[in-house]
N, C-alpha and C positions, 0 to 999 in steps of 0.2 A: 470170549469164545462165542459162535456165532453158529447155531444149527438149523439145516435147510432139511426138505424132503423136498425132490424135484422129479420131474417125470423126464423122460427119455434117453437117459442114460444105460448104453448098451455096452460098453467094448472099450478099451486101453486109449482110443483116440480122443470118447468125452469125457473123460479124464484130465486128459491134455487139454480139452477146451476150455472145460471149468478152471483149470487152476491156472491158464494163461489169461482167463479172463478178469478173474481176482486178482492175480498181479500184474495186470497192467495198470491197475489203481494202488497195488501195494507190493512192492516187489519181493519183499520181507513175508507176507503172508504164506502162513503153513495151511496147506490145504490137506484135507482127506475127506476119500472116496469111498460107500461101501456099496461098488454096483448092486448088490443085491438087493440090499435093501432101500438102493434110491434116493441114500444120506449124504449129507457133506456136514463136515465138521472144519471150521472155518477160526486161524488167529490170527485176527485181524486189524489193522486199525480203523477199518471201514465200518461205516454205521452198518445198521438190520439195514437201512432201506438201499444204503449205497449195492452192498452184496447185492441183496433181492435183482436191481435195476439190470446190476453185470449177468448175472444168471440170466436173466429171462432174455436180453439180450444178445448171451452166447446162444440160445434155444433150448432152454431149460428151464419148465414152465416151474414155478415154485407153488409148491403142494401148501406147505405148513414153513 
């Protein structure tokens, strides 16, 4: 289990970015989102750094 804080996350579509961006390196990956508080909760087989790389990639700076 994999836990992010990222910044910019507003609305139902960065959502969909985040968790298309995670499974296009794991299609199996359960994602969750909690826009408020700016969290992703991440099962994954991708390392911390793999995640980290696809986040900040889709445009979602990682906080923590």
């Amino acid at each position: 289990m994999l836990n992010f804080t990222v910044s910019g996350m507003t609305c139902g579509g960065c959502i969909n970015a985040v968790t298309r961006a995670i499974q296009s390196k794991d299609s199996q990956a359960e994602v969750k989102v909690d826009l408020a508080t700016q969290h992703i909760e991440l099962k994954t087989s991708l390392t911390k750094e793999q995640a980290h790389e696809l986040l900040e990639e889709a445009g979602f700076p990682v906080l923590s």
